[in-house]
C-alpha positions as CSV (number, residue, x, y, z in Angstrom):
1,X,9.2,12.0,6.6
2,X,8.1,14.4,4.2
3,X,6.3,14.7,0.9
4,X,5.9,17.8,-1.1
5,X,4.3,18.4,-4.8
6,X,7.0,18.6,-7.4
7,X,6.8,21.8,-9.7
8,X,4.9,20.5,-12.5
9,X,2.1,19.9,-10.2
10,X,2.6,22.7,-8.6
11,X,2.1,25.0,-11.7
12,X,-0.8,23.1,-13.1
13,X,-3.0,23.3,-10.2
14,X,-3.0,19.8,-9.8
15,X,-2.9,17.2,-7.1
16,X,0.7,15.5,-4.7
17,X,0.1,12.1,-6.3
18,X,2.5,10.5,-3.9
19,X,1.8,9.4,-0.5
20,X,3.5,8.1,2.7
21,X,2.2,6.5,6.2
22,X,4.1,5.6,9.0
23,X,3.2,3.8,12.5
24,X,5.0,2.7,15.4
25,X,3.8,-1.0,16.7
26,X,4.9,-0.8,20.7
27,X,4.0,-4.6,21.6
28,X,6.9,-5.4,19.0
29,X,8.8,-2.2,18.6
30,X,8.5,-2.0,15.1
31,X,8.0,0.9,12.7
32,X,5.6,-0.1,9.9
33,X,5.7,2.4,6.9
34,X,4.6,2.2,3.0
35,X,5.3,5.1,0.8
36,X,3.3,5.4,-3.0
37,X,3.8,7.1,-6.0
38,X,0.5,7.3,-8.1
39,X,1.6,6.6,-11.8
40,X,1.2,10.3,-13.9
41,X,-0.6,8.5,-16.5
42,X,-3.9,7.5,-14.1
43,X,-6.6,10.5,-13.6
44,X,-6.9,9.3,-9.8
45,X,-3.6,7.8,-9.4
46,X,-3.3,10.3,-5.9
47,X,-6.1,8.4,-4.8
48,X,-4.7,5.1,-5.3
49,X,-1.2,6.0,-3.8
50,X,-3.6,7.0,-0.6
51,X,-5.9,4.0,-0.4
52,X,-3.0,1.5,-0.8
53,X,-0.3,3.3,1.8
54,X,-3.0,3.4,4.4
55,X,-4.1,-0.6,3.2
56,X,-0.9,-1.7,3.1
57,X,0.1,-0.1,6.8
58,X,-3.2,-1.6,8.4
59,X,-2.6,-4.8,7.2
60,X,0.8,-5.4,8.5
61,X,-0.1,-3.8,11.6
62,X,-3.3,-6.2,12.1
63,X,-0.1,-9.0,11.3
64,X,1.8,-7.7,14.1
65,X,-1.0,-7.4,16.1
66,X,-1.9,-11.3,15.6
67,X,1.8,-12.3,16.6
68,X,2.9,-13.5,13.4
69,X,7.0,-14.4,13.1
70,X,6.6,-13.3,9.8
71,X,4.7,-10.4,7.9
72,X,2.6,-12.6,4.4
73,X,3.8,-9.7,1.8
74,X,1.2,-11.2,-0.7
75,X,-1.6,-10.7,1.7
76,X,-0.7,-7.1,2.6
77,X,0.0,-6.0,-1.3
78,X,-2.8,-8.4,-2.4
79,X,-5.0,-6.0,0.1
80,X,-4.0,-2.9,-0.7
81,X,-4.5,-3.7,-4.7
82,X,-8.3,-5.2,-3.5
83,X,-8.7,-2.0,-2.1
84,X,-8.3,0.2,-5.7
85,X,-10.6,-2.4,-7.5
86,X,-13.3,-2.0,-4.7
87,X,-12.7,2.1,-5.4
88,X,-14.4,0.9,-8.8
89,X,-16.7,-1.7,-8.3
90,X,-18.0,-0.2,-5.2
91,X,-17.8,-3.8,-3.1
92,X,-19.1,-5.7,-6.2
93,X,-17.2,-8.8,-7.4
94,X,-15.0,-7.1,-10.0
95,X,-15.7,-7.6,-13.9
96,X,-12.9,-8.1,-16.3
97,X,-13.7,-4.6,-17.6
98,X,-13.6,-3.2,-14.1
99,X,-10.3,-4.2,-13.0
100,X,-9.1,-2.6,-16.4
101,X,-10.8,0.8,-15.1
102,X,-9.1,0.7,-12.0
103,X,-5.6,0.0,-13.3
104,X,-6.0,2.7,-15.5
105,X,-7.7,5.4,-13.0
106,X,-5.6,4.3,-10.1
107,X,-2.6,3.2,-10.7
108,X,0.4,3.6,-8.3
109,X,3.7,2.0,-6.6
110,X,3.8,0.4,-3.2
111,X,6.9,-0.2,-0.9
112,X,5.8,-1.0,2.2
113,X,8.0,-2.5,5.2
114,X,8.7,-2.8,8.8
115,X,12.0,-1.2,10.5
116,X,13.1,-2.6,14.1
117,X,16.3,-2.1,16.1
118,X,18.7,-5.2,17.0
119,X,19.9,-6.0,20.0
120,X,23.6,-4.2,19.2
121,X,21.3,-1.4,18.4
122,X,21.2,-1.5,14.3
123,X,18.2,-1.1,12.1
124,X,16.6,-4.4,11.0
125,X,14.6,-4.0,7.9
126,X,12.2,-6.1,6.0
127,X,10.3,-4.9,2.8
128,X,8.2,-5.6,-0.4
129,X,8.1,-3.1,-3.5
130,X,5.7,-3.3,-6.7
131,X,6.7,-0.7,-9.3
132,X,9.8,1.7,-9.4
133,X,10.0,3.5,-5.9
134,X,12.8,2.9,-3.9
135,X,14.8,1.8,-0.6
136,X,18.8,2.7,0.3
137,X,20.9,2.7,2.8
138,X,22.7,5.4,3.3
139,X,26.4,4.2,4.7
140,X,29.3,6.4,5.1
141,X,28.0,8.4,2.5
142,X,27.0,5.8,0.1
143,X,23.6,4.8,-1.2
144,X,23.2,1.9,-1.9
145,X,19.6,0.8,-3.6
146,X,17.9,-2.1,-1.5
147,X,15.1,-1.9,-4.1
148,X,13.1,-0.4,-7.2
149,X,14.7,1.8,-9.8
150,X,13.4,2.0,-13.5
151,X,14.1,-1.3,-15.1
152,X,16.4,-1.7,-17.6
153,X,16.0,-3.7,-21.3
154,X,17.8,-5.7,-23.2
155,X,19.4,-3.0,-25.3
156,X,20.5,-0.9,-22.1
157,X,18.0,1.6,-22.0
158,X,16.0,2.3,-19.4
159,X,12.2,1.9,-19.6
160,X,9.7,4.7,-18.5
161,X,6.8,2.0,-18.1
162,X,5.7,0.8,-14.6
163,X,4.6,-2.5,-12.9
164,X,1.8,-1.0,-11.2
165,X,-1.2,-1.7,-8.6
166,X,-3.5,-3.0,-8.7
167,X,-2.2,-5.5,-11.1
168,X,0.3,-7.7,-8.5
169,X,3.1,-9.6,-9.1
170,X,3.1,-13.4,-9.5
171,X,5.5,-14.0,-7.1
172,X,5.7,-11.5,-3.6
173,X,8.7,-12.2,-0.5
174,X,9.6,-9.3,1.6
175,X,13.9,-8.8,1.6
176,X,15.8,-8.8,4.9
177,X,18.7,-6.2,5.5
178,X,20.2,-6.4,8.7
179,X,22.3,-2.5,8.5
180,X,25.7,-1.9,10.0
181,X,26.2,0.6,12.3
182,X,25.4,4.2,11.8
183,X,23.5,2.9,8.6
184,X,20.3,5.2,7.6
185,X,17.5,3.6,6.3
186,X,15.6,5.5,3.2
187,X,12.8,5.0,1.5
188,X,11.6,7.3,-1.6
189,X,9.7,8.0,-5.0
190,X,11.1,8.6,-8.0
191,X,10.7,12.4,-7.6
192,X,14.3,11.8,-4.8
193,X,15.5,8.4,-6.4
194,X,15.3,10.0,-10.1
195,X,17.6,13.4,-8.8
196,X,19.8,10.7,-6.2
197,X,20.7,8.7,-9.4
198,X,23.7,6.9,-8.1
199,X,24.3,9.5,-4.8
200,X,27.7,10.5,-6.4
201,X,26.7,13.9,-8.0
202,X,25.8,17.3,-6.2
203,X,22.0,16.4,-5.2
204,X,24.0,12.9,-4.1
205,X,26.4,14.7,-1.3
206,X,23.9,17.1,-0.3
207,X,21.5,14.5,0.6
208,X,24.5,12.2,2.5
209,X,25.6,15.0,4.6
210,X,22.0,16.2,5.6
211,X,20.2,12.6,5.7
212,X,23.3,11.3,7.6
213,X,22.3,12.4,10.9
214,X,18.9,12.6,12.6
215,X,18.1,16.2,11.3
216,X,18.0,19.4,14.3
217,X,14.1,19.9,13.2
218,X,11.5,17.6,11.7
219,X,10.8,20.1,9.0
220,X,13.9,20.2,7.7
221,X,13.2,16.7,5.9
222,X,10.9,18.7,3.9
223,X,12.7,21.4,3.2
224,X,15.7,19.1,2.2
225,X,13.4,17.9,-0.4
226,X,12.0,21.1,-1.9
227,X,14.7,21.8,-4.4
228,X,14.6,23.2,-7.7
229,X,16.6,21.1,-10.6
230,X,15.5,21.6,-14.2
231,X,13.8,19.0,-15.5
232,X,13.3,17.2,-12.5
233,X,9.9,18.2,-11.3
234,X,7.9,15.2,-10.1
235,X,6.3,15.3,-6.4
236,X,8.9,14.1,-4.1
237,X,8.7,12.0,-1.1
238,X,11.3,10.6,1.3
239,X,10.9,8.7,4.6
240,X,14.5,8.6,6.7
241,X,14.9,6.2,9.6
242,X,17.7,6.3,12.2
243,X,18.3,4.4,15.3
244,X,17.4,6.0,18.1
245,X,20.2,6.3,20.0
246,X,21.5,8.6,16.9
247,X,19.1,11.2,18.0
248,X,21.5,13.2,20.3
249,X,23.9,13.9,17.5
250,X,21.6,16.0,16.2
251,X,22.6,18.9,18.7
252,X,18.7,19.8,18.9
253,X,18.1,20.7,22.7
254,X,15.8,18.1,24.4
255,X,16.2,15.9,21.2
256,X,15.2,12.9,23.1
257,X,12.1,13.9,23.8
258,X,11.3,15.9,20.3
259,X,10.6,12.7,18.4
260,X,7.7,10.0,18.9
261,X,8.8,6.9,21.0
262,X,10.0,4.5,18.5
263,X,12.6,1.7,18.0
264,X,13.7,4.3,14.9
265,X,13.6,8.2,15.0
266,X,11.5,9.2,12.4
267,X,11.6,12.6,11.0
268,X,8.4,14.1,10.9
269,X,6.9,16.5,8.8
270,X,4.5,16.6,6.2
271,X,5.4,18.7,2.9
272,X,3.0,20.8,0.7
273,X,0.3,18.9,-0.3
274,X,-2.3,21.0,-1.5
């Protein structure tokens, strides 16, 4: 995984408002992740994207932890937008007024999921998503989106405005994707899924070749993501998933044992954040 500030931020001085966390659950073999993207708008928004990554992750881990079949999406995302409102209200019961604040000052996306391997040895994935960051799976050089995206109107255009924490959706059920072989697992902000668009342009087969293989150093995630495109300059964050087994075809000498013990090989790398 990697997240790194986009140029905008970088030139103004001001915070990554993105985030990403990612644990391995041994007991059920699982990789738990949740990746944020605080909306521009919200003065503390890279404070939100933190509190409700590292919520969201806890909560499904205290789930595993409690032997549950299946994760309760509503309760993890319904924690993680508690968590922003108690940011204002400092543990008070909230106010009307106060939830208002912390939508406004806080405000970020949330997917947030668990990754496991099958039996034939192909990623199982199951995932929730509030607002406009994404999930793919990369296939034989496809992308093809599990989730998120800007959401389009009636008249075919696409709006810029984003369903946000902590206000959360009426309705929450995590998705199921059982992936084929050799399929990649990706999850993203806008700052890779805005660049991707539909994977078939030049960002598109750079990122298929690269991502399509567990890559030879952790780092290289984040330098994958560090490009320059005019006017794409929002922070940019990108988890990548493979089975383990892929790892060896990464030609990295002792690859098996470069990588934490997990169901998935997850890169690992953390981009520039200050």
């Amino acid at each position: 995984m990697a997240s790194v500030r986009g140029d905008a931020h970088r030139f103004g001085g001001q915070p990554r408002q993105d985030d990403i966390v990612v644990a391995w659950h041994e007991p059920t073999g699982s990789v738990v992740f949740a990746v944020a993207d605080g909306v521009s708008s919200a003065p503390q928004s890279h404070v939100g994207a933190a509190l409700a990554c590292r919520t969201a992750v806890a909560d499904v881990l205290r789930q595993l932890d409690e032997g549950r079949p299946q994760v309760d999406w509503k309760r993890t995302v319904t924690a993680a937008a508690y968590q922003l409102i108690m940011r204002v209200t400092r543990g008070a019961e909230p106010t009307r007024e106060q939830r208002e604040e912390a939508q406004a000052l806080l405000a970020t996306t949330l997917v947030t999921g668990v990754v496991r391997i099958t039996g034939d040895g192909r990623l199982e994935v199951n995932l929730v998503h509030v607002g406009d960051s994404g999930a793919w799976m990369l296939h034989e050089s496809r992308f093809h989106p599990l989730t998120g995206g800007k959401e389009e109107r009636a008249d075919g255009v696409f709006s810029s405005a984003v369903s946000a924490l902590p206000w959360v959706p009426p309705r929450i059920e995590g998705t199921w994707y059982t992936f084929p072989e050799e399929g990649v697992l990706l999850v993203g902000t806008d700052g890779f899924g805005d660049p991707l668009g539909d994977g078939t342009g030049r960002i598109g087969s750079v990122m298929a070749y690269e991502l399509g293989r567990p890559p030879r150093e952790p780092q290289a995630v984040a330098q994958l993501l560090d490009f320059s495109r005019e006017t794409f300059d929002d922070d940019r964050t990108l988890l990548a998933v493979w089975p383990r087994h892929r790892l060896d075809e990464s030609g990295s000498p002792g690859a098996s044992t470069a990588w934490p013990e997990a169901a998935g090989g997850v890169a690992g790398a953390r981009g520039a954040a200050g």
